[in-house]
ZAPABA-131813 format. One record per residue (C-alpha): residue number from 1; residue in one letter; x, y, z. Coordinates in steps of 0.25 Angstrom, whole numbers, plus 5000, padded with zeros to 4 digits. Example, Ala and Ser with C-alpha at 12.3 -4.5 7.8 and 13.67 -1.06 7.14 Angstrom:
# residues 2
node seq:1, type:A, px:5049, py:4982, pz:5031
node seq:2, type:S, px:5055, py:4996, pz:5029
***
This chain:
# residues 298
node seq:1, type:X, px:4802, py:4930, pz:4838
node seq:2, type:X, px:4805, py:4944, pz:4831
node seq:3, type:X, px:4820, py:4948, pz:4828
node seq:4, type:X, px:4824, py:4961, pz:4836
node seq:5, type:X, px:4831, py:4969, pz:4827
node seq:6, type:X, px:4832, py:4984, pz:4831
node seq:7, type:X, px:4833, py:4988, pz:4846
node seq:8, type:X, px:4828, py:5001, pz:4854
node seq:9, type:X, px:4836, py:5002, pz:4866
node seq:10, type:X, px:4833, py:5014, pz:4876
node seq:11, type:X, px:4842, py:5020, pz:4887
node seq:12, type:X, px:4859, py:5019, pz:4883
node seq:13, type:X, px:4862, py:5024, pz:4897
node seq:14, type:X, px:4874, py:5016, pz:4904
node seq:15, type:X, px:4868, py:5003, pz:4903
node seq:16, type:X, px:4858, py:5005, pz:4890
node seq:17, type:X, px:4869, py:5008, pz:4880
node seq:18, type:X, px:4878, py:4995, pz:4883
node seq:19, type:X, px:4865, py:4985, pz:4883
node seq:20, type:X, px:4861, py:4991, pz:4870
node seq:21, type:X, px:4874, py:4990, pz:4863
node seq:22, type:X, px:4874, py:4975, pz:4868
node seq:23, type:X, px:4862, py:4976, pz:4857
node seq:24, type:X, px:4868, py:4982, pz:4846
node seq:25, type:X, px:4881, py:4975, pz:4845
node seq:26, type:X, px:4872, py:4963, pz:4845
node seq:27, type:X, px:4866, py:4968, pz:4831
node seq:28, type:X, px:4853, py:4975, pz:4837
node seq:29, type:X, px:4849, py:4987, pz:4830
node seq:30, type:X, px:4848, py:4997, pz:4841
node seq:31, type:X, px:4839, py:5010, pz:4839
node seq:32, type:X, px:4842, py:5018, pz:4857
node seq:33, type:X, px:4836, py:5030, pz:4862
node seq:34, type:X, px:4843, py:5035, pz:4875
node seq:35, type:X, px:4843, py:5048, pz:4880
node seq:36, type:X, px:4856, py:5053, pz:4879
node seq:37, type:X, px:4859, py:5049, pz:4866
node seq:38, type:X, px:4873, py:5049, pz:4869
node seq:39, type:X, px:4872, py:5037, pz:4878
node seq:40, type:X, px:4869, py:5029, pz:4865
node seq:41, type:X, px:4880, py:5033, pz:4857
node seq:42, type:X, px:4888, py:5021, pz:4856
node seq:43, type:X, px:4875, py:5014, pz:4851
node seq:44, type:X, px:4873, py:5023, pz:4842
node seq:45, type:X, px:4886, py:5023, pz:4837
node seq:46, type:X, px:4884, py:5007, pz:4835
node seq:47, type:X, px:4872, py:5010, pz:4825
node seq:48, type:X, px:4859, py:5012, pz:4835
node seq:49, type:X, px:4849, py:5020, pz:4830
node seq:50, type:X, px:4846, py:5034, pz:4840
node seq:51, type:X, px:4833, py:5035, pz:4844
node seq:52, type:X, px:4826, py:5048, pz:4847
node seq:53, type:X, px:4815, py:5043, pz:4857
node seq:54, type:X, px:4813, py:5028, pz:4864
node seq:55, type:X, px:4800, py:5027, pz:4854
node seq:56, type:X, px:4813, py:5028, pz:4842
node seq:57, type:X, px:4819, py:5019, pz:4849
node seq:58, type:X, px:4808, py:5009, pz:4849
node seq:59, type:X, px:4804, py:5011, pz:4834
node seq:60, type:X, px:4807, py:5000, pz:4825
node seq:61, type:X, px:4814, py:4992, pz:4837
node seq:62, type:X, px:4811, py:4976, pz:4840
node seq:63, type:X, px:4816, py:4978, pz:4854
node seq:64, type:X, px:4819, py:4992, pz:4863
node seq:65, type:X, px:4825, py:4993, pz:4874
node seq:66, type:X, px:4825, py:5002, pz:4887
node seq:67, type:X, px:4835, py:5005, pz:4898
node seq:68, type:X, px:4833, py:5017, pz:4904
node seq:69, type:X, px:4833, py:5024, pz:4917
node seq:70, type:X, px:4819, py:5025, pz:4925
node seq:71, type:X, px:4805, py:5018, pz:4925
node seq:72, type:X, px:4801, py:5032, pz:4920
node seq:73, type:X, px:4811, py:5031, pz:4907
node seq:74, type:X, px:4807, py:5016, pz:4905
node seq:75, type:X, px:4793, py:5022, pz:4905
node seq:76, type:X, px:4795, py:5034, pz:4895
node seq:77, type:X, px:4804, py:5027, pz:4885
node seq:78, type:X, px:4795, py:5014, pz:4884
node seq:79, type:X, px:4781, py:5021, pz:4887
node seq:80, type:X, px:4785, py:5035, pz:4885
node seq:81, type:X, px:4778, py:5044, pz:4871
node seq:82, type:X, px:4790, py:5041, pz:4864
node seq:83, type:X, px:4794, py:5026, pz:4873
node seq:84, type:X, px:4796, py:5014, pz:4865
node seq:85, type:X, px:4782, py:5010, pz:4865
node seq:86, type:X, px:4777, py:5020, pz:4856
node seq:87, type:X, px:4785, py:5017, pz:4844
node seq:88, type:X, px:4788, py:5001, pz:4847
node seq:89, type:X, px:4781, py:4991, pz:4837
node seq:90, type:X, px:4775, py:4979, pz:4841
node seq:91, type:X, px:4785, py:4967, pz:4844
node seq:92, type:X, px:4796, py:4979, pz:4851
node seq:93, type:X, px:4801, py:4972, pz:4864
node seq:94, type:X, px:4804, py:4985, pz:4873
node seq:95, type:X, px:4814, py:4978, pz:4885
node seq:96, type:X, px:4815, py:4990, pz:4895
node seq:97, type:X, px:4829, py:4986, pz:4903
node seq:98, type:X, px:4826, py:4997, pz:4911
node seq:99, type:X, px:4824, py:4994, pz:4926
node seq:100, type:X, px:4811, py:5000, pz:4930
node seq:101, type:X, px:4798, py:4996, pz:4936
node seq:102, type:X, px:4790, py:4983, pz:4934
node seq:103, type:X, px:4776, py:4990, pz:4931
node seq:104, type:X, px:4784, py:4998, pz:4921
node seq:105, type:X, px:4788, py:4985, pz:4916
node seq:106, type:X, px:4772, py:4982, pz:4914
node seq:107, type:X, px:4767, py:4993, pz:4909
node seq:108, type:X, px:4777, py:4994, pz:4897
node seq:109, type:X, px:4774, py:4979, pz:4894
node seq:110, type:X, px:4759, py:4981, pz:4894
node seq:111, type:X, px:4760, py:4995, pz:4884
node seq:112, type:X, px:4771, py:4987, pz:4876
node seq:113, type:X, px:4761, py:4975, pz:4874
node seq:114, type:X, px:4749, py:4985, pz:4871
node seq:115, type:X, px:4759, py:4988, pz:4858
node seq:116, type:X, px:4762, py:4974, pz:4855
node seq:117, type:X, px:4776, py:4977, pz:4862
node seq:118, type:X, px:4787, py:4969, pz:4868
node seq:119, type:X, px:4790, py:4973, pz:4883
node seq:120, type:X, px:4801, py:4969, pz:4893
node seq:121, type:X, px:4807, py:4974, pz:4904
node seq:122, type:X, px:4822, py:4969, pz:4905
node seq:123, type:X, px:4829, py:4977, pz:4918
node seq:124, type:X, px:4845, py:4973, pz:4918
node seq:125, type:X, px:4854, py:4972, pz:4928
node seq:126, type:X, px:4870, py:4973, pz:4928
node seq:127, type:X, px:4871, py:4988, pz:4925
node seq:128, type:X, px:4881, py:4994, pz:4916
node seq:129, type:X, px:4892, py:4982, pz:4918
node seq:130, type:X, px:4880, py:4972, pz:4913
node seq:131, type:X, px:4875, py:4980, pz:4902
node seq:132, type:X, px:4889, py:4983, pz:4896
node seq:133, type:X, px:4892, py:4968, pz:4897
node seq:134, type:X, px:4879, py:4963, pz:4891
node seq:135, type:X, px:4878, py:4956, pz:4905
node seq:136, type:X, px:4866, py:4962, pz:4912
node seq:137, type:X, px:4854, py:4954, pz:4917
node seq:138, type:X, px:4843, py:4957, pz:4910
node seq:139, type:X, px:4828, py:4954, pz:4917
node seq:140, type:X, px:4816, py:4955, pz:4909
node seq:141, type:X, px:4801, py:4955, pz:4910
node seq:142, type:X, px:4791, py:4954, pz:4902
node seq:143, type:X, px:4785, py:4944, pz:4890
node seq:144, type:X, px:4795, py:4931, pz:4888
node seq:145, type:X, px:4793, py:4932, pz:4873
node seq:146, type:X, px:4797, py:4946, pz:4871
node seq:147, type:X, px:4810, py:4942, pz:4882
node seq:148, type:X, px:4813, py:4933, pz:4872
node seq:149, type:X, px:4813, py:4940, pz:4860
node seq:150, type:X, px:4823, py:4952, pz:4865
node seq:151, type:X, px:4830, py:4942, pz:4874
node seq:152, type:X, px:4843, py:4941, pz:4865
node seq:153, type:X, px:4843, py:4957, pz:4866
node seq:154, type:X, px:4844, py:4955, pz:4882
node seq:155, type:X, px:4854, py:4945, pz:4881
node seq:156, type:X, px:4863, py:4953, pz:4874
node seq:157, type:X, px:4862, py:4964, pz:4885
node seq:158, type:X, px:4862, py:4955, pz:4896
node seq:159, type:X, px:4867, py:4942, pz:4903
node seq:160, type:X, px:4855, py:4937, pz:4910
node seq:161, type:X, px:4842, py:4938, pz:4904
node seq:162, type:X, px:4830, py:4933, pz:4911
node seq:163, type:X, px:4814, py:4934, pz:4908
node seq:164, type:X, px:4810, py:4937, pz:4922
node seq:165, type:X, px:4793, py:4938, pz:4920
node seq:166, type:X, px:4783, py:4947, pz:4915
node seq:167, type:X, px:4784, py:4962, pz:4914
node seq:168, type:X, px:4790, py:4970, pz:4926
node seq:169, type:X, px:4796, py:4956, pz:4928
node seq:170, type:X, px:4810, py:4961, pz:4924
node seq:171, type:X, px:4809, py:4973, pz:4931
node seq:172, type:X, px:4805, py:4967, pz:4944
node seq:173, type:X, px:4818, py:4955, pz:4941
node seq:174, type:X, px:4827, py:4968, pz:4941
node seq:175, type:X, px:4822, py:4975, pz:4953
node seq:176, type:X, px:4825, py:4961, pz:4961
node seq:177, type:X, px:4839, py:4964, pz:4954
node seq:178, type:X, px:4840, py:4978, pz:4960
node seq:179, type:X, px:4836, py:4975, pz:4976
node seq:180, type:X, px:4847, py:4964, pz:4975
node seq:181, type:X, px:4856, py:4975, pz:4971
node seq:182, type:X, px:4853, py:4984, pz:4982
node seq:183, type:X, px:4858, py:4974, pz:4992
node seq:184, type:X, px:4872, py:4973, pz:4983
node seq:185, type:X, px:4873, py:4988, pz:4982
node seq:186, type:X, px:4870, py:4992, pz:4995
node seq:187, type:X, px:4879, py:4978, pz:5001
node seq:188, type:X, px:4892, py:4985, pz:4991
node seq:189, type:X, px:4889, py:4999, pz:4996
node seq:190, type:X, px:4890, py:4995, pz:5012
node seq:191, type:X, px:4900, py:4984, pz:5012
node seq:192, type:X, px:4910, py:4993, pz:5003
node seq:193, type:X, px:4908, py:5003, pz:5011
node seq:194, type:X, px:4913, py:4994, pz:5023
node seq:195, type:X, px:4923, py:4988, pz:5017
node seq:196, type:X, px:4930, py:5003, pz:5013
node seq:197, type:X, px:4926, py:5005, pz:5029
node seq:198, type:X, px:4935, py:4993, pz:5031
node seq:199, type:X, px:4946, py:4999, pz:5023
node seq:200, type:X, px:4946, py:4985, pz:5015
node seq:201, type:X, px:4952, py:4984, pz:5000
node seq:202, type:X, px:4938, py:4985, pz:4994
node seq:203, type:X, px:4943, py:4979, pz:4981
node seq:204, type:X, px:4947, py:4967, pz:4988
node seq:205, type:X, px:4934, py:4964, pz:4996
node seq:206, type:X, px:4927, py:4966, pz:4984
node seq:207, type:X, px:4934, py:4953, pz:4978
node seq:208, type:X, px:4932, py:4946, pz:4990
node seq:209, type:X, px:4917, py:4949, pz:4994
node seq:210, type:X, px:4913, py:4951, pz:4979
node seq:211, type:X, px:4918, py:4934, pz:4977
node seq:212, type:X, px:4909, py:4930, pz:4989
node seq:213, type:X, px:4896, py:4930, pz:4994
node seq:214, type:X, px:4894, py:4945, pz:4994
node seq:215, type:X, px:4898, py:4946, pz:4979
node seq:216, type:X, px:4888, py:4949, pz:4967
node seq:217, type:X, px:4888, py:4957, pz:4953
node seq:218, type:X, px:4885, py:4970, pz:4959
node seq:219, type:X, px:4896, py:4969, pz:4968
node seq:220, type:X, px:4904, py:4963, pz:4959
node seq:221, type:X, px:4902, py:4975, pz:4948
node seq:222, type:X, px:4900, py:4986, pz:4956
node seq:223, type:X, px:4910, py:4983, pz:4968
node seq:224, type:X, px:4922, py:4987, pz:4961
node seq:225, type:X, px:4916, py:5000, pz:4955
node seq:226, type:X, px:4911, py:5004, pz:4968
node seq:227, type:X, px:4928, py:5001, pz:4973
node seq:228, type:X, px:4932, py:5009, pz:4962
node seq:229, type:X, px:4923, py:5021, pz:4966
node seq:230, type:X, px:4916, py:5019, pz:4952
node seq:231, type:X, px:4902, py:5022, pz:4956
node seq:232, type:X, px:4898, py:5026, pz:4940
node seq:233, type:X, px:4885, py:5018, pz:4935
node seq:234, type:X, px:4881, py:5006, pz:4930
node seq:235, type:X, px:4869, py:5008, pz:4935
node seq:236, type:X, px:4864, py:5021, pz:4943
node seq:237, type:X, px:4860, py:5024, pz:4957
node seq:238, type:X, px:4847, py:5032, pz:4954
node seq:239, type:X, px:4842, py:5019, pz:4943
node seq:240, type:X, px:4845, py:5010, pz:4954
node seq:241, type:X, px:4836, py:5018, pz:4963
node seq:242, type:X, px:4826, py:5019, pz:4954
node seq:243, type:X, px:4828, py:5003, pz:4954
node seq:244, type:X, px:4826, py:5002, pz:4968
node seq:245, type:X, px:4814, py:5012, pz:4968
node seq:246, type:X, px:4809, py:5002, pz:4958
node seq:247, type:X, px:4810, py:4989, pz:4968
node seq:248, type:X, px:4805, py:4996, pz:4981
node seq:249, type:X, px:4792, py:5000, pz:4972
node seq:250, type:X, px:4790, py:4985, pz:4968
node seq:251, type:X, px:4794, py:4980, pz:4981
node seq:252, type:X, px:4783, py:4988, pz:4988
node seq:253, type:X, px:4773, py:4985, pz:4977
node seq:254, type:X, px:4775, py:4970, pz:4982
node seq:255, type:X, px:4775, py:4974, pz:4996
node seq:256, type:X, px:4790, py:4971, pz:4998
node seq:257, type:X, px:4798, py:4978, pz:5008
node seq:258, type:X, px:4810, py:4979, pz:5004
node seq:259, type:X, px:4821, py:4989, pz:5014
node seq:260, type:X, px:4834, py:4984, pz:5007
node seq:261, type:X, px:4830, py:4991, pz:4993
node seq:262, type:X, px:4824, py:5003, pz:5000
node seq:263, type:X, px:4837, py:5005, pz:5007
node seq:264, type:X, px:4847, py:5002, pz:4996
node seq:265, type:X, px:4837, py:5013, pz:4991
node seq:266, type:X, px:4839, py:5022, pz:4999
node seq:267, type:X, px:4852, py:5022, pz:4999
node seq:268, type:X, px:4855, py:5023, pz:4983
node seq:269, type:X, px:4844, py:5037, pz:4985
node seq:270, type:X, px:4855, py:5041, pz:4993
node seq:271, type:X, px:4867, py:5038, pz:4985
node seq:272, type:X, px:4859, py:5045, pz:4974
node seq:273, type:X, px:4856, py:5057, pz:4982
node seq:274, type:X, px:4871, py:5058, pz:4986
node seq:275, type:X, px:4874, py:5060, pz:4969
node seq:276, type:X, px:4877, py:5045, pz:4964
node seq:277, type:X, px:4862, py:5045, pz:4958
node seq:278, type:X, px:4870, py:5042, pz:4946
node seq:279, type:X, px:4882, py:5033, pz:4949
node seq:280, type:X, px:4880, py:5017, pz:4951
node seq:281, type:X, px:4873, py:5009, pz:4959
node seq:282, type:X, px:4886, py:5007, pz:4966
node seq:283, type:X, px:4888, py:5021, pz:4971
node seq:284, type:X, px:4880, py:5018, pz:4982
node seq:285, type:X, px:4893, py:5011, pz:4988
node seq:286, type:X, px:4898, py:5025, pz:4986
node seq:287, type:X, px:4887, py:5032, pz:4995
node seq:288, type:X, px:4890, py:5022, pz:5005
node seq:289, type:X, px:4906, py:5024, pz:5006
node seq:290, type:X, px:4903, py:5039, pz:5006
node seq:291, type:X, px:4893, py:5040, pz:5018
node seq:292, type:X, px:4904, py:5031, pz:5024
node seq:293, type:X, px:4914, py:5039, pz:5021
node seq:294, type:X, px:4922, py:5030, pz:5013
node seq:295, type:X, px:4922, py:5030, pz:4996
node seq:296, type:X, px:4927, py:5021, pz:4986
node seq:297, type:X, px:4936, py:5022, pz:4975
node seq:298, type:X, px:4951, py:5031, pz:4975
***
């Protein structure tokens, strides 16, 4: 089993650059390409080497990583003229953490094994709270020995670290992740709005409802931004639509109907159209209030 040494790691944005510094405190040589440079400052200035392209990125690394925005980025900066796969040597493990689609996931492996390459896709969940605390959980697809082999990388990112299959398989493990969280969004978004309706001390109900049966991590850490009125992202509207997209294309692909995504769909489209496209996933409790009439926050 080869020692990984040097790291590529693509895509600081809000949850890239703190996943990424879990690295190099560790002792991982990091060499990051992102960009807006600026959004990699800090690890810069703890000793990473700036890259000019993904393919610089990927030169001379054991491992790199990816964690960017759309299937279509996860295709150009892996696939891409200058994408990791055109520089990386055999014996790279490329892990996209990206959340994008299956057949993607597929594709990449079958090129990467043409170059006697590595390939894993590793989607995570527990957004911006999960990455900063090295708590996310991490799903991953693709051959166990190459899992193995970058496994104490992952588990210096994340909390939960699980081999679910073959290629596509963690990609697939992370769309079940986000049709559960359309049922806690859409559930926060209504019964908060009820409960402001109400004129109930929301902050109080919280405590109550959150330590029940109706309590979970997302309500948990999202619940009290919403209160608050803080509706900045751990992790954007437009990227969770692009998740949801994502999950109704497999699910009709497997001949699954599926109304409760399409709807939760629907109404994050119109949340996004009304100018949060770019604030969390919890804004959408901000749409409600408003087309009720109602807000939260002072």
């Amino acid at each position: 089993m080869s020692q990984i040494k040097t790291v590529g790691f693509i895509g600081t944005g809000i949850m890239g650059a703190q996943m990424a510094g879990h690295l190099q405190r560790a002792g991982w040589e990091l060499q990051v390409y992102n960009r807006t440079k600026e959004k990699a400052q800090k690890l810069l200035d703890g000793g990473a080497r700036w890259c000019q392209s993904p393919a610089d990125a990927a030169d001379g690394a054991d491992a790199v990583f990816t964690i960017v925005g759309f299937p279509r980025d996860v295709e150009s900066v892996i696939l891409g003229e200058n994408g990791v796969l055109s520089s990386a040597s055999a014996g790279t493990i490329v892990v996209d953490m990206t959340t994008s689609e299956p057949a993607l996931a597929r594709r990449i492996y079958q090129q990467a094994k043409a170059k006697g390459v590595g390939s894993l896709d590793a989607p995570v969940s527990g957004g911006d709270v999960g990455a900063r605390q090295a708590t996310l959980a991490i799903m991953v697809g693709g051959d166990r020995e190459d899992f193995q082999r970058v496994r104490p990388l992952l588990e210096t990112m994340g909390k939960t670290v699980r081999h679910i299959g073959p290629a596509g398989a963690g990609q697939h493990c992370k769309m079940v992740n986000q049709i559960l969280i359309t049922g806690v969004m859409t559930g926060m978004a209504e019964a908060f709005t009820y409960g402001l309706k109400a004129g109930l001390d929301m902050e109080t109900v919280l405590g109550v409802v959150g330590s029940g049966a109706a309590g979970s991590a997302g309500l948990s850490a999202l619940g009290p931004r919403v209160l608050k009125g803080d509706f900045e992202p751990g992790f954007i509207i437009e990227h969770y639509i692009k998740d949801m997209a994502i999950a109704l294309a497999e699910a009709e692909a497997m001949g699954l109907d599926l109304p409760g995504l399409a709807l939760t769909k629907r109404r994050y489209e119109q949340a996004a159209a009304s100018g949060l496209a770019r604030k969390g996933t919890q804004a959408l409790c901000k749409a409600v209030a408003e087309k009720n009439g109602l807000r939260f926050g002072r």
